[in-house]
N, C-alpha and C positions, 0 to 999 in steps of 0.2 A: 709402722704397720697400717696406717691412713688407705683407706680406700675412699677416694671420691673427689668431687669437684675442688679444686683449690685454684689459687687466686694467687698473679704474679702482675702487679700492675693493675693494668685495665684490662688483664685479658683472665680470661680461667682455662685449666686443665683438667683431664680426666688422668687422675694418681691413682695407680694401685700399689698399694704395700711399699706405698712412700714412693713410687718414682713412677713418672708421667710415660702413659703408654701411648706412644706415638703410634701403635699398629692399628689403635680403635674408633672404631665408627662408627655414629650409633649413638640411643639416645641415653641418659644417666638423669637419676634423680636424685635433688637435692632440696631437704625439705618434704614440701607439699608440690614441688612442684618438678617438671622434667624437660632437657636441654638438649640440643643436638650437640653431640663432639664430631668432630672428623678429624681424622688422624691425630687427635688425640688432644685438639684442641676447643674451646664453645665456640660454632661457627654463627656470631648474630647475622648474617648475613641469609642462610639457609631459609628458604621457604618451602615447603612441601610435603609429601608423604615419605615417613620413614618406619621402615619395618623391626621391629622390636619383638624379641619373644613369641614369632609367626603370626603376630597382630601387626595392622597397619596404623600408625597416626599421623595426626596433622600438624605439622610442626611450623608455627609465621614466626619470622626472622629469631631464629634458633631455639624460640622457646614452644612446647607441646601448647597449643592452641584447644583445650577443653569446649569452648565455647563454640566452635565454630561449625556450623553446621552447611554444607552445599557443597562444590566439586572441588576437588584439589587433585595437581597432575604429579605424576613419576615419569619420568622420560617423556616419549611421547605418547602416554596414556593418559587418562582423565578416572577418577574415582568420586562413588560419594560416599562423605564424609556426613557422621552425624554427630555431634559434641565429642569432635577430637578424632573420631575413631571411623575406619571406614567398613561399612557397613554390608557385607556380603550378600546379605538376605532383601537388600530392596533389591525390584526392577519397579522404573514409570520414569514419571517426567521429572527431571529436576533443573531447576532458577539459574542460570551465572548471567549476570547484567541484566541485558534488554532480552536474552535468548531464553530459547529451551530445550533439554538434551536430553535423547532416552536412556536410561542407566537400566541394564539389565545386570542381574547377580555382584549389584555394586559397582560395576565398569560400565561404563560409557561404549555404548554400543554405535559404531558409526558405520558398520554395516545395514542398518534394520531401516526399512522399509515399510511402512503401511500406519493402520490404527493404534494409538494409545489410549489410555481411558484414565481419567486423574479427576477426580468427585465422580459425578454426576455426568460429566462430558467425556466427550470423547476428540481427538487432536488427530491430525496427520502429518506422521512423522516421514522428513525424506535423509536418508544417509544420515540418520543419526538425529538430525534437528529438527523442529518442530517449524513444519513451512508453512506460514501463516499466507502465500500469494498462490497455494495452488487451492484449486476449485475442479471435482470431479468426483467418481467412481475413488472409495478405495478401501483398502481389504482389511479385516481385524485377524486375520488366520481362517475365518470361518464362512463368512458373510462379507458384501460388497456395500457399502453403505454412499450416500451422497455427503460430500466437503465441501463447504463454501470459504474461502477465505481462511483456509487452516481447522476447520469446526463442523464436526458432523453439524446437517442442517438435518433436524426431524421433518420440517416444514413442506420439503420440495415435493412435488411430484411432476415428472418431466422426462426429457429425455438427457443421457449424459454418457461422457469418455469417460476410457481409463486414462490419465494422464496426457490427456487432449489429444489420442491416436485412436487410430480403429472405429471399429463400431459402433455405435451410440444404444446403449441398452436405457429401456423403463426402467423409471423410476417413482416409486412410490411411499409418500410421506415415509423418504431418506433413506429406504432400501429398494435391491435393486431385483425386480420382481424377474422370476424365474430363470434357471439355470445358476444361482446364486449357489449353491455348495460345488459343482460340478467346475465354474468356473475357479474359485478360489481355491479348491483345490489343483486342479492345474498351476496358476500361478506358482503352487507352494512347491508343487512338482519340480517347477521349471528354474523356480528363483536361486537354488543352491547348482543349478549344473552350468555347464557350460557348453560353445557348444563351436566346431572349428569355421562356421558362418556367422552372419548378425542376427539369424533365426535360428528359434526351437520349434519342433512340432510334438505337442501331446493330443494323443487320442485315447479317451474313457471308453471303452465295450462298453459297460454296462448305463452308461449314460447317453450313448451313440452321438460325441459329441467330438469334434475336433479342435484344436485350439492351436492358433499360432500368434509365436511373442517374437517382437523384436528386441535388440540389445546386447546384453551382456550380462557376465555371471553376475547375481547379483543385482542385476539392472533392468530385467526384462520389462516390457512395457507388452499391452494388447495389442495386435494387428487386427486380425481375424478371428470367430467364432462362428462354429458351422455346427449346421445338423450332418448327420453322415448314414450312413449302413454298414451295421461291420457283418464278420463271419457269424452264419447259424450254429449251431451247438453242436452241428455234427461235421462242420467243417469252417471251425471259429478263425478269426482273426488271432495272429501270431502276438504277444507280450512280450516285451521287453525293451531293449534299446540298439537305434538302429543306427545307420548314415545312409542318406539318399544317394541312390547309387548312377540311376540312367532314366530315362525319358523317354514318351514319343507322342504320336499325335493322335492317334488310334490304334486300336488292334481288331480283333473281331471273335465273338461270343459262343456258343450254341451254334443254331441251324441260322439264322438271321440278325440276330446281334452284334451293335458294334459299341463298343466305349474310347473315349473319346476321351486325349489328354489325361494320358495317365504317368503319376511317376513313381516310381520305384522305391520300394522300402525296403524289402528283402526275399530275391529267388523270385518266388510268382505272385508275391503278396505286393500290392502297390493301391495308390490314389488312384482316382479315376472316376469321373463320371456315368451318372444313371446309364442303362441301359438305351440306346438308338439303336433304331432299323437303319439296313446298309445303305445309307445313301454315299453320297459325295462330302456333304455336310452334314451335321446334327439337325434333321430335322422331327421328328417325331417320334415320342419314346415310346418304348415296349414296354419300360418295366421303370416304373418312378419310386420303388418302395424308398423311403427316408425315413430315419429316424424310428431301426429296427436291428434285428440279426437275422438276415438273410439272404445275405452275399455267399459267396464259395472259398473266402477268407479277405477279400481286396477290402478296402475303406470306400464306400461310393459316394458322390459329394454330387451336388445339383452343379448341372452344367459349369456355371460362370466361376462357381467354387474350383472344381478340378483344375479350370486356367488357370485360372488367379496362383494358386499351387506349380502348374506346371512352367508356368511364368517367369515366376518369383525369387520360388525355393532353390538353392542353390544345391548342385550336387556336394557330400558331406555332411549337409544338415542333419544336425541330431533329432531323431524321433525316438521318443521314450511313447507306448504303448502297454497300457495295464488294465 
């Protein structure tokens, strides 16, 4: 009737009720202390995480590892462990060697992107690790702050990139003065989508603000940020999510208006440049309002913005608008 660990030679077995269960896997305890079996034998050779009883622990070479606190893997995932056991309820930074990895809800997040905070400081994390060689603009979810070397710099005040692309926004002892919610929330917009070119465009109404990222899901970096004009309240700009569809070079307005490099969002809704009187070329505008709601639904961008867009943006581009 023997249940438990027994002993043939140098090797030990998991017995129940006197004879060796070759079908078990998994961990046994014998004593104070607990064993990896596999198939029904103590594997000293096993290193890793083993699941028990819908808990996870940390088993080095077959025996449950109490003491051990920092990451340990399952297949190709990474977990932390904290004396033995791995620990669901941490997310921040955690130690293996010379590195550092962000663990969110206990797993090792090699998705995640941006600010960490571990004391008093704060870290930028890229795909998971903590990149001590990048220096710039970067996001905690809320706010844009300045990294020098891997490490918020309180100090700076200056100019600086997002990830050495685009724009160079102020900065000011280590944040990044104005349009700081407006932007980071775009990024957060754009970070989880995807998009069937190497651009996204987001545009905030209520912040009258445009926003284009280069990259990928998951990857987006800054190109551009623009002021803009969207629709008045009695004939607003369209929300939602689009694909840029056609283009052209101008069209023409009213009684003497003309706009200038415009491209297509959806039906009569498109980018496009400040109001111009009809010349030949864009020479003299009618109507410069920026950084309002008073268009007739389009997004109006200061001249060199509309190219840059009409240029660039490739037809399919995703715009997301809210």
């Amino acid at each position: 009737n023997y249940t438990g660990l027994g002993q043939s030679g140098n090797d030990w077995y998991y017995i129940v009720k006197g004879r060796v269960n070759w079908g078990y896997t998994g961990l046994v305890q014998r004593g104070n202390e607990w064993f990896y079996i596999e198939n029904g034998k103590l594997n000293w050779n096993h290193s890793g995480i083993v699941e028990y009883n819908k808990q996870w622990f940390y088993v080095e070479r077959g025996r449950l590892n109490w003491n051990y606190t920092g990451l340990g893997q399952s297949g190709n995932d990474w977990y932390y462990i904290e004396r033995g056991r791995v620990n669901w309820g941490y997310t921040g930074l955690v130690q293996k060697g010379n590195e550092w990895f962000y663990v969110k809800g206990g797993k090792l997040d090699w998705s995640y992107t941006g600010l960490v905070q571990k004391g008093n400081e704060w870290f930028f994390v890229r795909n998971g690790r903590l990149d001590w060689g990048y220096t710039g603009l970067a996001c905690n979810g809320e706010y844009y702050f300045y990294v020098k070397n891997g490490r918020l710099d309180w100090s700076y005040s200056g100019y600086a990139q997002i990830d050495g692309q685009g724009e160079y926004y102020e900065v000011r002892n280590g944040r990044l003065v104005g349009g700081t919610l407006t932007l980071a929330k775009m990024h957060g917009v754009a970070n989880n989508q995807d998009s069937p070119t190497n651009y996204i465009v987001i545009v905030d109404r209520a912040a009258h603000r445009v926003g284009v990222f280069k990259g990928s899901k998951y990857n987006w970096a800054d190109a551009k940020y623009y002021k803009c004009c969207v629709g008045k309240p009695s004939t607003p700009t369209i929300s939602g999510t689009y694909y840029i569809k056609s283009r052209g070079k101008y069209f023409d307005t009213g009684t003497k208006g003309r706009c200038w490099y415009f491209t297509q969002i959806n039906g009569n809704y498109l980018f496009h440049s400040v109001i111009y009187d009809r010349q030949n070329s864009p020479k003299r505008i009618i109507d410069n309002s920026m950084d309002a709601a008073v268009s007739h639904g389009c997004v109006r961008l200061d001249l060199e913005n509309a190219k840059w867009i009409y240029d660039n943006i490739r037809n399919n581009t995703k715009v997301i608008i809210y």
